[in-house]
Backbone as CSV, one residue per row, in Angstrom:
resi,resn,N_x,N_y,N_z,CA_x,CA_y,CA_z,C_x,C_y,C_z
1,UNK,111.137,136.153,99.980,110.105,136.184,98.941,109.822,134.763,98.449
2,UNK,108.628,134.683,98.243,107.861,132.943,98.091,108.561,133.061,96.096
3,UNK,108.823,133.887,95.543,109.405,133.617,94.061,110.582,133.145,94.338
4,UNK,111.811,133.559,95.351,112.679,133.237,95.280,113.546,131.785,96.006
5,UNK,112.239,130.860,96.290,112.527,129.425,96.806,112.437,128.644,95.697
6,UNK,113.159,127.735,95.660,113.093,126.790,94.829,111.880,125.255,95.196
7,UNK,110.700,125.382,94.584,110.085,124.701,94.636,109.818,123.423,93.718
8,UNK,109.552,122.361,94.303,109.204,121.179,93.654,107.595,120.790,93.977
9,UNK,107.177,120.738,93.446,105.332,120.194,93.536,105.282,119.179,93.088
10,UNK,104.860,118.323,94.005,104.688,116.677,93.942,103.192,116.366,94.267
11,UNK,102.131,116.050,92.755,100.892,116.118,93.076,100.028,114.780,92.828
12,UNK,99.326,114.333,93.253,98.352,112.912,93.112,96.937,113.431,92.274
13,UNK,96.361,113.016,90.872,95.039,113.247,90.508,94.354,113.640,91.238
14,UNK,94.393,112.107,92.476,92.979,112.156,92.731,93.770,111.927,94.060
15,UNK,92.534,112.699,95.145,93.214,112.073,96.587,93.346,110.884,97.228
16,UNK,94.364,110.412,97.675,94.801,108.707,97.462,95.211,108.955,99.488
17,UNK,94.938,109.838,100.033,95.283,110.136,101.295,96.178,110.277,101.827
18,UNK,96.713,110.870,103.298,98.072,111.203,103.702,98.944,110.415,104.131
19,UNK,98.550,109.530,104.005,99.904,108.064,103.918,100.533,108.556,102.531
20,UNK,99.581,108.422,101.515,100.493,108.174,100.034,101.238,109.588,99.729
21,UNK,100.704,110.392,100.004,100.919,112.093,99.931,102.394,111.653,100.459
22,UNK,102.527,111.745,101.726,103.794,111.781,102.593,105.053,110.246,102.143
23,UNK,104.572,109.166,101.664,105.200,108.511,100.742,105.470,108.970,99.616
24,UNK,105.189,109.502,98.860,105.543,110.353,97.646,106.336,111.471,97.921
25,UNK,106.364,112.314,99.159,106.958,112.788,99.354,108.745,112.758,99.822
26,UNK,108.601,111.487,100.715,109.809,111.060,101.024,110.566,109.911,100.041
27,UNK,109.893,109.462,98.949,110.044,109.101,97.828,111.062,110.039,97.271
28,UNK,110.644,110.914,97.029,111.051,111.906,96.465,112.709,112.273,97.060
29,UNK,112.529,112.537,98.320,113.677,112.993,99.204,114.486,112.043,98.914
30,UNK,114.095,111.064,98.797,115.432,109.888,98.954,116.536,110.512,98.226
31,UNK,116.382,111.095,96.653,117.048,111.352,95.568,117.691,112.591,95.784
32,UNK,117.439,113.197,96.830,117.961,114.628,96.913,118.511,115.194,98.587
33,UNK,118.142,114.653,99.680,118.380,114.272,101.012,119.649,114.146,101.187
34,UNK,120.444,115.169,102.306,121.609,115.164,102.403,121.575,115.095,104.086
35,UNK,122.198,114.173,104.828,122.001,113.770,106.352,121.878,115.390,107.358
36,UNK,122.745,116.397,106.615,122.498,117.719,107.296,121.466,118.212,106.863
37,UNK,120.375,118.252,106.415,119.407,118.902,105.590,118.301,118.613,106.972
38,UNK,117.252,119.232,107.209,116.054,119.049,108.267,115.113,119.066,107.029
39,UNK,113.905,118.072,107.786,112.712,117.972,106.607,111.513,118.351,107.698
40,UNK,110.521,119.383,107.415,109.213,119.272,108.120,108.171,119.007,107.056
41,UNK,107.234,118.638,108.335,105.862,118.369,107.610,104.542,118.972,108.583
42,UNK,103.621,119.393,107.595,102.981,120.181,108.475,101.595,119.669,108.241
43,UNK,100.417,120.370,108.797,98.800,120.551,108.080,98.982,121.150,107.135
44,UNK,98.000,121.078,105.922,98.044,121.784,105.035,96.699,122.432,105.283
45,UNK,96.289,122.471,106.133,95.239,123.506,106.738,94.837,124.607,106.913
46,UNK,96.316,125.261,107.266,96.682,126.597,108.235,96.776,126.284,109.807
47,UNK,96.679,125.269,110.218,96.503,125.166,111.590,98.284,124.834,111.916
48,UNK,99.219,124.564,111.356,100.445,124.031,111.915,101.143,125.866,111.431
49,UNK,101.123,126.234,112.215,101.985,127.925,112.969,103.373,127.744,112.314
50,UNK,104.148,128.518,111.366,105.435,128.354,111.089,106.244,129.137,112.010
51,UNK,105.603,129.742,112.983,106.308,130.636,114.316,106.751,129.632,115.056
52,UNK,106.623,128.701,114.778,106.834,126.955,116.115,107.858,126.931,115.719
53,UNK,108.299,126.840,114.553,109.361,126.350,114.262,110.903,126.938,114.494
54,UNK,110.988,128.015,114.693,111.855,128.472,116.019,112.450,127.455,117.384
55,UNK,111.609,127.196,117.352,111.240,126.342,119.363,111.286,125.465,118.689
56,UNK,111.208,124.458,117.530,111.431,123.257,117.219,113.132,123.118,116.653
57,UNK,113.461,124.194,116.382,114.876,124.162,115.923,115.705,124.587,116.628
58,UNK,114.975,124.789,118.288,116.356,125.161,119.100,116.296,123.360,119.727
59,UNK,114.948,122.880,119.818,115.162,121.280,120.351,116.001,120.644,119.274
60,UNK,116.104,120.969,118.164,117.143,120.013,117.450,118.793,120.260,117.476
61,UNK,118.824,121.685,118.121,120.129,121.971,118.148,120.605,121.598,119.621
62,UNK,119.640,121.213,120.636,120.072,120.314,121.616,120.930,118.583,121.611
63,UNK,120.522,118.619,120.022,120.910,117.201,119.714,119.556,115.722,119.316
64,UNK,118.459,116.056,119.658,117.153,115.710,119.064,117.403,115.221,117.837
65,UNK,117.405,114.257,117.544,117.093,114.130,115.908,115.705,113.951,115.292
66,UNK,114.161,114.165,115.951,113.095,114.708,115.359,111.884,115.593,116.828
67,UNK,111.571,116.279,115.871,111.116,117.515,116.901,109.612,117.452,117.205
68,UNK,108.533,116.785,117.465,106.913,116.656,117.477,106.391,118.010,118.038
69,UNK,105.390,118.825,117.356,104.535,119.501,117.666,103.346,119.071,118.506
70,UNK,103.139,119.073,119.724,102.170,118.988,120.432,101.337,119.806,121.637
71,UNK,100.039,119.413,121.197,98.943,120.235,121.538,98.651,119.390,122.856
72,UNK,98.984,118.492,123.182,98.731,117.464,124.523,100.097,117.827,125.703
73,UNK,101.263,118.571,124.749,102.145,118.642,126.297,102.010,119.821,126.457
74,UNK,102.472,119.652,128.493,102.104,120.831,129.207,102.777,122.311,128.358
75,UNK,101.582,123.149,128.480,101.797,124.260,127.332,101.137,124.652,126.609
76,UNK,100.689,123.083,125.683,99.666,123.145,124.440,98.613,123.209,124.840
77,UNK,97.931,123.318,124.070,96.008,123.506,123.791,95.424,123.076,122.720
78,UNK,94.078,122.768,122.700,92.991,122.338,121.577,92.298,123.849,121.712
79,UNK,91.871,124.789,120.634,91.026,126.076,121.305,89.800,125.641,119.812
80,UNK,89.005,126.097,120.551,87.799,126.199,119.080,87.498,125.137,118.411
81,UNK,87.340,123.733,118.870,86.778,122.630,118.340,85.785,122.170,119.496
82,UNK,85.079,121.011,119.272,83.671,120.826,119.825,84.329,119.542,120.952
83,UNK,83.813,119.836,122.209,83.913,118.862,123.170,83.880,117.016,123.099
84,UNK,83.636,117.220,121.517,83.245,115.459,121.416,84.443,115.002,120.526
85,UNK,84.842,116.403,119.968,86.249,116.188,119.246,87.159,115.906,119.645
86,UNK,87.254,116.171,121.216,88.855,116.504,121.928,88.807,115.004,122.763
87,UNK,87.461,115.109,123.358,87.172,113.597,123.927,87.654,112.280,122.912
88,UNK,87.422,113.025,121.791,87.543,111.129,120.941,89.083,111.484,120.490
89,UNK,90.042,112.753,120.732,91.268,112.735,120.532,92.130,112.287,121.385
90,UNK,91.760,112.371,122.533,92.621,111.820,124.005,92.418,110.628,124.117
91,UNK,90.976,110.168,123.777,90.725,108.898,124.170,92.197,108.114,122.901
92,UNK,92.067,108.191,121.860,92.459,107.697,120.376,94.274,107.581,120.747
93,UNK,94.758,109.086,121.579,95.717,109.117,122.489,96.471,108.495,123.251
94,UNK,95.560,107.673,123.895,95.761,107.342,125.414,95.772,105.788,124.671
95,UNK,94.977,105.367,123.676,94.837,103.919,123.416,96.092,103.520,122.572
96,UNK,96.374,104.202,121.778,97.739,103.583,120.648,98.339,103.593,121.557
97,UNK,98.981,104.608,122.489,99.974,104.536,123.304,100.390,103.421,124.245
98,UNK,99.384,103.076,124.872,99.367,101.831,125.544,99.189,100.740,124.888
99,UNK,98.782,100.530,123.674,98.405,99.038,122.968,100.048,99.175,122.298
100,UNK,100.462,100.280,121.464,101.305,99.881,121.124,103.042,100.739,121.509
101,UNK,102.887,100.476,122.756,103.586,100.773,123.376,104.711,102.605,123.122
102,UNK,103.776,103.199,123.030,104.572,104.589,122.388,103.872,105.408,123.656
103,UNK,104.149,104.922,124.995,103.981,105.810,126.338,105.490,106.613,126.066
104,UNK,105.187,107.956,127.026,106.474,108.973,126.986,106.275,109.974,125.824
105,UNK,105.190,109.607,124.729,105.494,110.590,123.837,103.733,111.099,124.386
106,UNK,103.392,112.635,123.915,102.360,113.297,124.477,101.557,113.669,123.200
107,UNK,102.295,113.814,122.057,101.341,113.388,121.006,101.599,112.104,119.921
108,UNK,100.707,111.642,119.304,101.585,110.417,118.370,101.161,111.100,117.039
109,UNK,100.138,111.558,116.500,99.417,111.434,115.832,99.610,112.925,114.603
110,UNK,100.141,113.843,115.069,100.348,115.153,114.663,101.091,115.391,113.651
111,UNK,100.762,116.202,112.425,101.916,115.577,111.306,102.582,117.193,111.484
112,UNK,102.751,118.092,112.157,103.597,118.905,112.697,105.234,118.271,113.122
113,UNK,105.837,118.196,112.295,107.294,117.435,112.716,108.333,117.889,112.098
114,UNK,109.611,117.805,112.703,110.635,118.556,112.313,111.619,117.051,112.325
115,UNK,112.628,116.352,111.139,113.161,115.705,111.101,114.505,115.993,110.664
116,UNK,115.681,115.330,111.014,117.034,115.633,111.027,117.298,114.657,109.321
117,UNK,118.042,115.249,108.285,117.921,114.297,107.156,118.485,113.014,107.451
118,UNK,119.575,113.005,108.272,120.178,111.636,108.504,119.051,110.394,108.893
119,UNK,117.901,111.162,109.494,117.040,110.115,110.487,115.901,109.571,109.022
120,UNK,115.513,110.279,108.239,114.680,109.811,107.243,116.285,109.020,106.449
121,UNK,116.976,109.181,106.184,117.297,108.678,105.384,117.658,107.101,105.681
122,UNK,117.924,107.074,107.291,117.745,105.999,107.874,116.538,104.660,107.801
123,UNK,115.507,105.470,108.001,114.243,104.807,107.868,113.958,104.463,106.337
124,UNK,114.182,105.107,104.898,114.596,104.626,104.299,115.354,103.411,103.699
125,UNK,116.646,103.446,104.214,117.522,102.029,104.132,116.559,101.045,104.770
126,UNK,116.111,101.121,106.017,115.146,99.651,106.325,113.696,99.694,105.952
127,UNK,113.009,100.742,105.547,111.545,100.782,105.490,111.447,100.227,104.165
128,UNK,112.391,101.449,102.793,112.250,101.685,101.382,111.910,102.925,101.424
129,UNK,112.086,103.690,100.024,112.455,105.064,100.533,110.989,105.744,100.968
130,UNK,109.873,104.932,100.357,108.737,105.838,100.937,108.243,105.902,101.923
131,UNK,109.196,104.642,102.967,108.704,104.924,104.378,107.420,104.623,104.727
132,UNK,106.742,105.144,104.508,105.154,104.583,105.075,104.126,103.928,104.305
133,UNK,103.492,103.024,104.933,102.462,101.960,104.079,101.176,102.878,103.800
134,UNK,100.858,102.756,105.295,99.528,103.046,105.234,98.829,104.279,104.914
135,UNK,97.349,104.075,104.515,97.196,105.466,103.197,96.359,106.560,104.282
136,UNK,95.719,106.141,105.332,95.209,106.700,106.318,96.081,107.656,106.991
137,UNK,95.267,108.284,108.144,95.837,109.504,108.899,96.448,108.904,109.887
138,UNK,96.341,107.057,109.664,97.089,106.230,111.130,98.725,106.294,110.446
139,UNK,99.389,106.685,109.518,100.496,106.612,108.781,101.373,107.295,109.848
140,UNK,100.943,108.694,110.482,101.853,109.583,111.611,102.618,108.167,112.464
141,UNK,101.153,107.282,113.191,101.779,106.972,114.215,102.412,105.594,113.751
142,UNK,102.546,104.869,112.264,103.365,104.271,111.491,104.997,104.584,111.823
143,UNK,104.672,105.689,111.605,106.260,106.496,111.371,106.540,107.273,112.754
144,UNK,106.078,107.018,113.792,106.171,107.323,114.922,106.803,105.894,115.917
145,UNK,106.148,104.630,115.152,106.679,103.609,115.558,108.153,103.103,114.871
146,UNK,108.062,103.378,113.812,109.506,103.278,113.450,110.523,104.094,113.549
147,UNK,110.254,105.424,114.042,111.057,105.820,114.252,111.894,105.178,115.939
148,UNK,110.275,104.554,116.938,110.969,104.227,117.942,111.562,103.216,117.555
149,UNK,111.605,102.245,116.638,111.785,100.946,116.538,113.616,100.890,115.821
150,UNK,114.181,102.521,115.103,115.010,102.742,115.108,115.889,103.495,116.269
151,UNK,115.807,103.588,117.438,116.043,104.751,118.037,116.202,105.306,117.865
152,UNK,115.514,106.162,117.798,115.487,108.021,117.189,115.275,108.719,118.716
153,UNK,115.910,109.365,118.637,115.808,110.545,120.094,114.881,111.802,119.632
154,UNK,113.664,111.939,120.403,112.374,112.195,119.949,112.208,112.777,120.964
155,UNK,111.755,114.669,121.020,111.073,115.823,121.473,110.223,116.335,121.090
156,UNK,109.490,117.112,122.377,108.693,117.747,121.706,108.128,118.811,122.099
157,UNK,107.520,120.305,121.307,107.387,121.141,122.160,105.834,121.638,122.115
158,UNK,105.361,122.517,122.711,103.965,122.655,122.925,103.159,123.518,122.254
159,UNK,102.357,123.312,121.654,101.766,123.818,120.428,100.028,124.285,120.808
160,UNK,99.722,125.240,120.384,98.078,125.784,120.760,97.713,125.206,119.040
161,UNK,96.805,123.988,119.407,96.115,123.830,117.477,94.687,124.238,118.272
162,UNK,94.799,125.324,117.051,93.620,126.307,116.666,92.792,126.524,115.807
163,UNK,91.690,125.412,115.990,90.683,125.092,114.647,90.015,125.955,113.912
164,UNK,89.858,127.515,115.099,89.408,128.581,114.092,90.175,128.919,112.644
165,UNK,91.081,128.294,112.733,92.441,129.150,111.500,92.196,127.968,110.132
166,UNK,91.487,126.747,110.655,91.341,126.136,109.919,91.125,126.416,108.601
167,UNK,91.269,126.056,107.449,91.096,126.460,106.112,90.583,125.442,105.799
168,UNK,89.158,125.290,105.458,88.239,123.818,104.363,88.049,122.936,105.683
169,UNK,87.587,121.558,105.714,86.804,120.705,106.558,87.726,119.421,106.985
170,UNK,87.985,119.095,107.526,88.638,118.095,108.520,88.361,117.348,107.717
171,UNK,89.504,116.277,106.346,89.478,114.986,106.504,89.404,113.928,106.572
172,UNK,89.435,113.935,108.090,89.019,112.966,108.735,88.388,111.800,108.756
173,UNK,88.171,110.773,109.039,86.789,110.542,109.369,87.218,109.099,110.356
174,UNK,86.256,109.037,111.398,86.683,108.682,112.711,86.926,107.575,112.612
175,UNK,85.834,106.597,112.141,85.504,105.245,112.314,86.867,104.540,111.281
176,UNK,86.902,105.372,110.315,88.144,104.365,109.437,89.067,104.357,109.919
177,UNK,89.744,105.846,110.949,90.742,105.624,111.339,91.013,105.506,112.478
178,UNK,90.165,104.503,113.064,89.917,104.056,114.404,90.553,102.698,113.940
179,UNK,89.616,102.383,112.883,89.953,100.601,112.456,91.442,100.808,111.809
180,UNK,92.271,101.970,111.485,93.529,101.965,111.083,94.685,101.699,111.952
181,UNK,94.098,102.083,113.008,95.065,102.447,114.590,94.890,101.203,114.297
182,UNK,93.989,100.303,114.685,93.589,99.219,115.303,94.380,97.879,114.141
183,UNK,95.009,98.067,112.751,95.650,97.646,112.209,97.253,97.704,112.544
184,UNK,97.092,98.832,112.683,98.943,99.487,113.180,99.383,98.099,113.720
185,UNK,98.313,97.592,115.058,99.309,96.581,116.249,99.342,95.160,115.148
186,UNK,98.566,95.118,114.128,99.254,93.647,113.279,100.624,94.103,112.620
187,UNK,100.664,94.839,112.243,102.287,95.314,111.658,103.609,96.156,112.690
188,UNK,102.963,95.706,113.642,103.925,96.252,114.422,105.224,95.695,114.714
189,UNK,105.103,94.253,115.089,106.023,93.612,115.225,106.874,93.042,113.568
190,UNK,106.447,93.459,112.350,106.951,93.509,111.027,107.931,94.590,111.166
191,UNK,107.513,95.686,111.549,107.678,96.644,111.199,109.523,96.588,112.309
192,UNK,109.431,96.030,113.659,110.042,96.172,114.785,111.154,95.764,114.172
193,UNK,110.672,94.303,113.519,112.564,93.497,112.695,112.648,94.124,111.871
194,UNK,112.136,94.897,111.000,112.535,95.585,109.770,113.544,96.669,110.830
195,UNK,113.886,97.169,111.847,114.247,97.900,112.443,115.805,97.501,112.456
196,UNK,116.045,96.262,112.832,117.128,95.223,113.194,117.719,95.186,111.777
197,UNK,117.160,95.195,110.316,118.341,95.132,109.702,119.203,95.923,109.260
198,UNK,118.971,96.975,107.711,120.227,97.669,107.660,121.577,97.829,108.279
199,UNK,120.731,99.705,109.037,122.048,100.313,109.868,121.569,100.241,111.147
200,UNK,119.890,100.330,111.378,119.425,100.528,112.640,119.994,99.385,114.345
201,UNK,120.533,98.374,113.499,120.597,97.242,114.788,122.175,97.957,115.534
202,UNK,123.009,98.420,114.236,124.286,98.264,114.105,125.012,99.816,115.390
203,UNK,124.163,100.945,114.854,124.121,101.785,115.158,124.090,102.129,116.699
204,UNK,125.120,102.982,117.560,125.206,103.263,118.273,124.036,104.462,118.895
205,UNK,123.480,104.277,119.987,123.010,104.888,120.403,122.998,106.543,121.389
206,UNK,123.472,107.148,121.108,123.827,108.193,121.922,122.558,109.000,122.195
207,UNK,123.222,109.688,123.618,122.018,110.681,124.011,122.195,112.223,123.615
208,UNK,120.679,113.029,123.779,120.909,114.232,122.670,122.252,114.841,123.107
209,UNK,122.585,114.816,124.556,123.657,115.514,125.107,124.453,115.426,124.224
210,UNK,125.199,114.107,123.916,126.443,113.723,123.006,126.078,113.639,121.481
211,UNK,124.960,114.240,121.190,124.776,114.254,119.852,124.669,115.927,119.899
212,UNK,124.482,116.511,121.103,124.798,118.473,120.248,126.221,118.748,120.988
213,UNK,126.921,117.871,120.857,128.591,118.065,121.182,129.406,118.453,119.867
C-alpha cells in the first residue's frame, strides 16, 4: 500500500531542470545512504515500467554495481514515437559515445537506472554529494561518465520505451541539449582527475564475478 511507505518529497518552485532535480536528490541521499541500500531513478512520465525492475535486480545480484535500462540493446524498442525522433536519438547516441569515449554502453542517456548505495556514495566523496553539475537532460551522460571515470561495473538490460504511456509532453528540447552534449567533452577531462582523488584511484577493481561471491 502507497500509505504505508515512508516518503520524503523533495520539491523545486520553479522548474530548474533534471540536472538540479537529481542533484537535490542525491543531495539529499548523502545524509541517509547506507552502501547496502539500491537507489533508482526513473521518468516521471509513466514511460520507465516498474516490471523492469525485477531483471534489473537480478543484474545486480550478479555483482553489477549499476543496472541501465535500455531501449537500444538487443531486446529493446522505441514503439509509438515519430521517425525523426528515433533518428535524432541514435544519431545523439552514436555521437557522445564516440566523442566521449562511452563505446560498450548501448544507452547513455536514459534516466531508468538502478544504483548500488556504495557506488553513489562513492561519486559523492569525489564529485560532492550532489554529484551532477549540469541542469540539462545532458546530466545522465555526466553521471554516466563518472561513473566510468570511477570504475563502476555497468549493465544493462532491455527495455521497450513506449511513448504511447507517456503522461504530458516531452521536455525536451533538442537544440539545447545538443549544445549540452557538446559541453560534456570540455569537462570531461575535469571531471576524469576528480576520479583519481578520494577513494576512486585507491580502490581495487574487481569483476562482477568476484563482487556476487
Amino acid at each position: 500500500m502507497a500509505s504505508d511507505l515512508d516518503l520524503t518529497v523533495l520539491r523545486h518552485s520553479t522548474n530548474l531542470g533534471p540536472g538540479r532535480a537529481f542533484a537535490t536528490g542525491f543531495t539529499h541521499l548523502a545524509t541517509v545512504l547506507k552502501p547496502d541500500d539500491f537507489v533508482v531513478t526513473m521518468e516521471g512520465d509513466n514511460t520507465s515500467r516498474p516490471e523492469l525492475l525485477r531483471a534489473m535486480f537480478v543484474r545486480a545480484g550478479e555483482g553489477y554495481d549499476v543496472v541501465l535500462a535500455s531501449p537500444y540493446l538487443y531486446g529493446g524498442s522505441i514503439e509509438h514515437t515519430t521517425t525523426w525522433r528515433v533518428i535524432l536519438s541514435r544519431i545523439a547516441n552514436v555521437f557522445v559515445k564516440e566523442v566521449l569515449g562511452l563505446n560498450g554502453i548501448a544507452t547513455v542517456s536514459s534516466f531508468y537506472r538502478l544504483y548500488r548505495g556504495s557506488v553513489i556514495t562513492n561519486l559523492q566523496r569525489c564529485y560532492g554529494s550532489g554529484i551532477v553539475e549540469r541542469a540539462g537532460f545532458e546530466c545522465m551522460i555526466e553521471l554516466l561518465l563518472k561513473l566510468v571515470y570511477t570504475r563502476t561495473t555497468i549493465s544493462e538490460v532491455p527495455m521497450t520505451l513506449d511513448t504511447s504511456l507517456r503522461a504530458g509532453k516531452s521536455k525536451m528540447k533538442i537544440l539545447s541539449t545538443i549544445a549540452g552534449y557538446l559541453r560534456l567533452w570540455q569537462d570531461a577531462p575535469r571531471w576524469r582527475a576528480g576520479a583519481s582523488s578520494p577513494l576512486a584511484a585507491d580502490a581495487p577493481v574487481a569483476s562482477p564475478q568476484e563482487r556476487a561471491r
